[in-house]
C-alpha positions in Angstrom: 31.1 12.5 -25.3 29.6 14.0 -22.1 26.4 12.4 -22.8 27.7 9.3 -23.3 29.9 9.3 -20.0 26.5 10.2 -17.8 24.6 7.5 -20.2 27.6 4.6 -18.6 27.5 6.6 -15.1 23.6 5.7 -14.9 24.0 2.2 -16.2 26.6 1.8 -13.5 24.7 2.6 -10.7 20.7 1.4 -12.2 22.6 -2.4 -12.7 23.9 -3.2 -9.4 20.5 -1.8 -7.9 18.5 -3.6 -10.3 20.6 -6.6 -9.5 19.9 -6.4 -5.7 16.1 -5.5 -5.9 15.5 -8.9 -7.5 16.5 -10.7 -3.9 15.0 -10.5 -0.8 17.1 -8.9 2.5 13.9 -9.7 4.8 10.8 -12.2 5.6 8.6 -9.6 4.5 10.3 -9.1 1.0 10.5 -12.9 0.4 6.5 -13.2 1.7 5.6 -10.5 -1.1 7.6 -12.1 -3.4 5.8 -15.4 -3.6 2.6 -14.3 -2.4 -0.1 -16.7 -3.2 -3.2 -14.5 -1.3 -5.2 -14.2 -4.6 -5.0 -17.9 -5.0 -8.0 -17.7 -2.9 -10.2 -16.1 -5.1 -11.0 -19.1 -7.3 -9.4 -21.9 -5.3 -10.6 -21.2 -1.8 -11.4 -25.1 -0.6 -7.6 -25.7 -1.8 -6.2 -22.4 -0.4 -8.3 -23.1 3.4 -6.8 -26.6 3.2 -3.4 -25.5 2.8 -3.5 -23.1 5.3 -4.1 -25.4 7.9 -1.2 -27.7 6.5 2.3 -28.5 7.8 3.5 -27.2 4.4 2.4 -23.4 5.2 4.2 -23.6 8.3 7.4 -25.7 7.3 9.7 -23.4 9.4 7.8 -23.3 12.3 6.2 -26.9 12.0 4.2 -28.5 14.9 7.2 -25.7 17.1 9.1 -28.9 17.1 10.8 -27.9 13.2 11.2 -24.3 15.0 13.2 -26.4 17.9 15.2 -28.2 15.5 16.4 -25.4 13.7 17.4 -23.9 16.4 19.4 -26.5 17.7 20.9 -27.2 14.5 22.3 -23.3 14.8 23.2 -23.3 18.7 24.6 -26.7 18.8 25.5 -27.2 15.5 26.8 -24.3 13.0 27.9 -21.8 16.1 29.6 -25.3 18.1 30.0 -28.1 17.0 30.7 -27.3 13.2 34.2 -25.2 13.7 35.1 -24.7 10.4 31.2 -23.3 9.0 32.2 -20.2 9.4 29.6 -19.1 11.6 29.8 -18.5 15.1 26.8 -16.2 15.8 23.7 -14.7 14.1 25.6 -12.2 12.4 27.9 -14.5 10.3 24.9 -16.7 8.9 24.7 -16.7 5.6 22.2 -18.1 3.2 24.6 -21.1 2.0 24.3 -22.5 5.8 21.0 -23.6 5.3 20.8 -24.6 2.0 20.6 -28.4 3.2 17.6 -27.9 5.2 15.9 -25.1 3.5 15.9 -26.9 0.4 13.1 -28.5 1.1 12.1 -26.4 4.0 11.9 -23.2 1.9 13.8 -23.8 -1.6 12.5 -20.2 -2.6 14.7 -18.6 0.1 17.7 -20.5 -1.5 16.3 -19.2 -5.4 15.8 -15.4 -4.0 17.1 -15.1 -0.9 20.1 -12.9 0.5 22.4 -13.9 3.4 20.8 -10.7 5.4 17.3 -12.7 5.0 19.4 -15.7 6.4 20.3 -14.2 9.5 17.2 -12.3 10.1 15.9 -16.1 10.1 18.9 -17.1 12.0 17.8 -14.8 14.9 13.9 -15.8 14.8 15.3 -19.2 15.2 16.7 -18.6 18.0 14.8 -16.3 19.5 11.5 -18.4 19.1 10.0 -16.0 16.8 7.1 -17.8 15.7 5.2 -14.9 14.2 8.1 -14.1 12.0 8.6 -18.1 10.9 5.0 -18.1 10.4 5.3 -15.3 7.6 6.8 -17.9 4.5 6.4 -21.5 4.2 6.1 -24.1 1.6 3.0 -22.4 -0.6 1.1 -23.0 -4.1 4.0 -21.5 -6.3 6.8 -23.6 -4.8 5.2 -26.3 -5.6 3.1 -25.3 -8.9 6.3 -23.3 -9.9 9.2 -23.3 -8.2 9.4 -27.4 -7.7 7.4 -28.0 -10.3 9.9 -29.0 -13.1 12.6 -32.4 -11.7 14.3 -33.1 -15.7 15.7 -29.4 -16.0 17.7 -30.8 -19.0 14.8 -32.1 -20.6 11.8 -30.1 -19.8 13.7 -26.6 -19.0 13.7 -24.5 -15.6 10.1 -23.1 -14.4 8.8 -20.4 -16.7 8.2 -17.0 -14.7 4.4 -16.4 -14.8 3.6 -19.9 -15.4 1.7 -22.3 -13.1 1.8 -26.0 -13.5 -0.8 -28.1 -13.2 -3.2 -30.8 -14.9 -4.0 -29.0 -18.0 -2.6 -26.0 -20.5 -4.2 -22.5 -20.9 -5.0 -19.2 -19.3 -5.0 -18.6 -15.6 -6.9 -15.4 -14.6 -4.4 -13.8 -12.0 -2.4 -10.4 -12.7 1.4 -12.5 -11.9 0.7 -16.3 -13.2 -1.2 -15.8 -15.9 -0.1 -19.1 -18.0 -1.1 -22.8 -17.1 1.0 -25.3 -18.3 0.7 -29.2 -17.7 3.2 -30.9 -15.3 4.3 -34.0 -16.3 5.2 -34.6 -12.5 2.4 -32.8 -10.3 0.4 -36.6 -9.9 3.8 -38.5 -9.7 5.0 -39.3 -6.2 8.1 -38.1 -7.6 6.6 -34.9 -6.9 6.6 -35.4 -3.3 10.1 -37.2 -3.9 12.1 -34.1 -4.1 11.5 -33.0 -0.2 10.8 -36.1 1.1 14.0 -37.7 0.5 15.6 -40.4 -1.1 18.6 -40.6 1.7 21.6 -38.3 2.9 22.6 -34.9 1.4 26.1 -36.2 0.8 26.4 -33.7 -2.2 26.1 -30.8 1.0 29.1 -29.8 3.1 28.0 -30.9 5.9 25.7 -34.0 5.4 23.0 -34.9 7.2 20.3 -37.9 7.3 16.6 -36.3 7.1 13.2 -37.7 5.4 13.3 -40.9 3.4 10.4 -41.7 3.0 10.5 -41.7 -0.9 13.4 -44.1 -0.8 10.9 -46.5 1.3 8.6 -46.0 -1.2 10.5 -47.0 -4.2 12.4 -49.6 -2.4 10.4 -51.3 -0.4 6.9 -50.4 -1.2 6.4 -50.4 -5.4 9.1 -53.4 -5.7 6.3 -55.4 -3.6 3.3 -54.7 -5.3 2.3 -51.4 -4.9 0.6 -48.9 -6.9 0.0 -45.8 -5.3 1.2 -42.5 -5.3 2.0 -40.4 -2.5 -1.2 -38.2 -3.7 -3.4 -41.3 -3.7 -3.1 -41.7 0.4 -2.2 -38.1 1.6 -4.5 -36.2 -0.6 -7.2 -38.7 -2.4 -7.9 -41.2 0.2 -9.9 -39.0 2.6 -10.6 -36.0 0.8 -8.3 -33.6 2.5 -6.7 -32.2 -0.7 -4.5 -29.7 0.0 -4.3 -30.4 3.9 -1.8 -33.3 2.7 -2.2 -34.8 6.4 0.6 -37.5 7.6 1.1 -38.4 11.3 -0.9 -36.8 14.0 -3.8 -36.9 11.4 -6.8 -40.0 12.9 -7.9 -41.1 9.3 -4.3 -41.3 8.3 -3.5 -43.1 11.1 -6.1 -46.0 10.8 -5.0 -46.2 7.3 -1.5 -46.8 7.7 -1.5 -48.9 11.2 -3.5 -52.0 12.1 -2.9 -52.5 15.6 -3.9 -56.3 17.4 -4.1 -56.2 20.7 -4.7 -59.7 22.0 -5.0 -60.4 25.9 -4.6 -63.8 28.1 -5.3 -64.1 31.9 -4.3 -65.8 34.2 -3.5 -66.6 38.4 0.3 -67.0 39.0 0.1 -69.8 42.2 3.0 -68.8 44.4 1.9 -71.1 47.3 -1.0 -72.7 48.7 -3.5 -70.4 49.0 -1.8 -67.2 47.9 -2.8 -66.6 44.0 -2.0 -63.4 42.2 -3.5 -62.4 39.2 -1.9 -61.9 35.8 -2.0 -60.8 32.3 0.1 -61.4 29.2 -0.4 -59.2 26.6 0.7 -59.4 22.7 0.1 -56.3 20.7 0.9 -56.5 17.4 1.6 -53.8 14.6 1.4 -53.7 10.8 2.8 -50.7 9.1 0.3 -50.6 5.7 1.8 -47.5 4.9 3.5 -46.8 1.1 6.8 -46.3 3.3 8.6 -46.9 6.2 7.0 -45.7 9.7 8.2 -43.2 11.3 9.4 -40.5 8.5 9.2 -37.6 7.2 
């Protein structure tokens, strides 16, 4: 009977740490969680391309997304949104962000704890860009984590799988399963983060990306056939970089700009000429979606 009491005594107190040690209470726990550094190894043109991407740094961004956030707590959550719950750092919790970070960093919501919330609360608004820097959007969030869209149909993300183009071993000591996506060359891929319209399912909806929505609404209903993965990764041969705006190539692509000039002197009075100009400019969005968006 004494054995059996210390047997449930141990089982009490192994669970609840067992339980806790499978979420992350910091940026460094999350970072090791989904760490993606031996990716390199055999995929180092893709991995280099990443790096360099907007998706490796989607909490810090261009330091404008770093900005926003920050705003969004100051302004926002501790202000203007009375009833969040949250008036400072310390009362974040992981729930506050889920609207943003669900595209922003969907893991944190998966694995996260409210103490990793408000140690990103504080970097927000402290400017930490070192700490932002540490997680972003990375090769098994979206070979993984985002990976599967028809749960019901397909099932939830298998640990130690990656999704890709084909079945069958993948030499690496975590994912070591390949399994075809049925989504991974579907703009629908892209779809999940890049929005379709407000979060209205959220408490507190907001309006962020649409550009899927433009895509399916405007774009394939007039013709088109591309996918997301056609322009932003195919087109120029940039892979992984997945450049949008600020990017030259993509920017040729997806404007046309006619600039067409006409001068002429403006005769006031006899004698006294002054020289004008009229000038039309005229731009065509030939983007697969609405210009500007996210």
């Amino acid at each position: 009977m004494r054995f059996l009491k210390l047997i449930f005594i141990v089982m009490f107190i192994a669970l609840p740490l067992t339980a806790s040690a499978q979420k992350a209470k910091t940026v460094d726990e999350l970072a090791k969680m989904y760490d993606v550094s031996s990716c390199k190894q055999c995929h180092t043109a893709q991995f280099e391309q990443w790096e360099k991407s907007m998706h490796s740094r989607s909490l810090f961004g261009s330091k404008r997304t770093m900005g926003g956030f920050k705003g969004s707590l100051e302004a926002g959550l501790f202000k203007a949104f009375g009833k969040s719950g949250a008036t400072k750092v310390e009362e974040v919790k992981m729930e506050h962000f889920a609207q943003c970070f669900k595209c922003h960093l969907p893991h944190a919501l998966k694995d996260g704890t409210d103490e990793l919330a408000q140690q990103l609360a504080k970097a927000f608004v402290d400017g930490d860009a070192a700490t932002l820097r540490k997680v972003g959007i990375n090769c098994i969030v979206c070979h993984n984590t985002k990976a599967i869209v028809h749960k019901w149909q397909d099932g939830e993300p298998e640990k130690g799988v990656i999704y890709g183009s084909k079945d069958g071993a993948h030499p690496d000591g975590t994912y070591k399963t390949m399994k075809k996506s049925a989504i991974m060359s579907e703009a629908v891929a892209c779809g999940q983060c890049h929005g379709l319209g407000p979060n209205l399912e959220a408490p507190q909806p907001s309006q962020c990306a649409t550009a899927y929505g433009s895509y399916l609404h405007a774009y394939i209903p007039s013709g088109g056939t591309e996918t997301c993965q056609d322009c932003h990764m195919k087109k120029d041969g940039k892979g992984h970089l997945m450049p949008a705006h600020g990017d030259a190539d993509m920017m040729k692509r997806g404007i046309s700009v006619d600039v067409e000039t006409k001068g002429y002197k403006f005769l006031m009075k006899a004698g006294d000429s002054i020289p004008k100009a009229v000038v039309t400019v005229s731009m065509t969005n030939k983007a697969g979606h609405r210009l500007p968006d996210g």
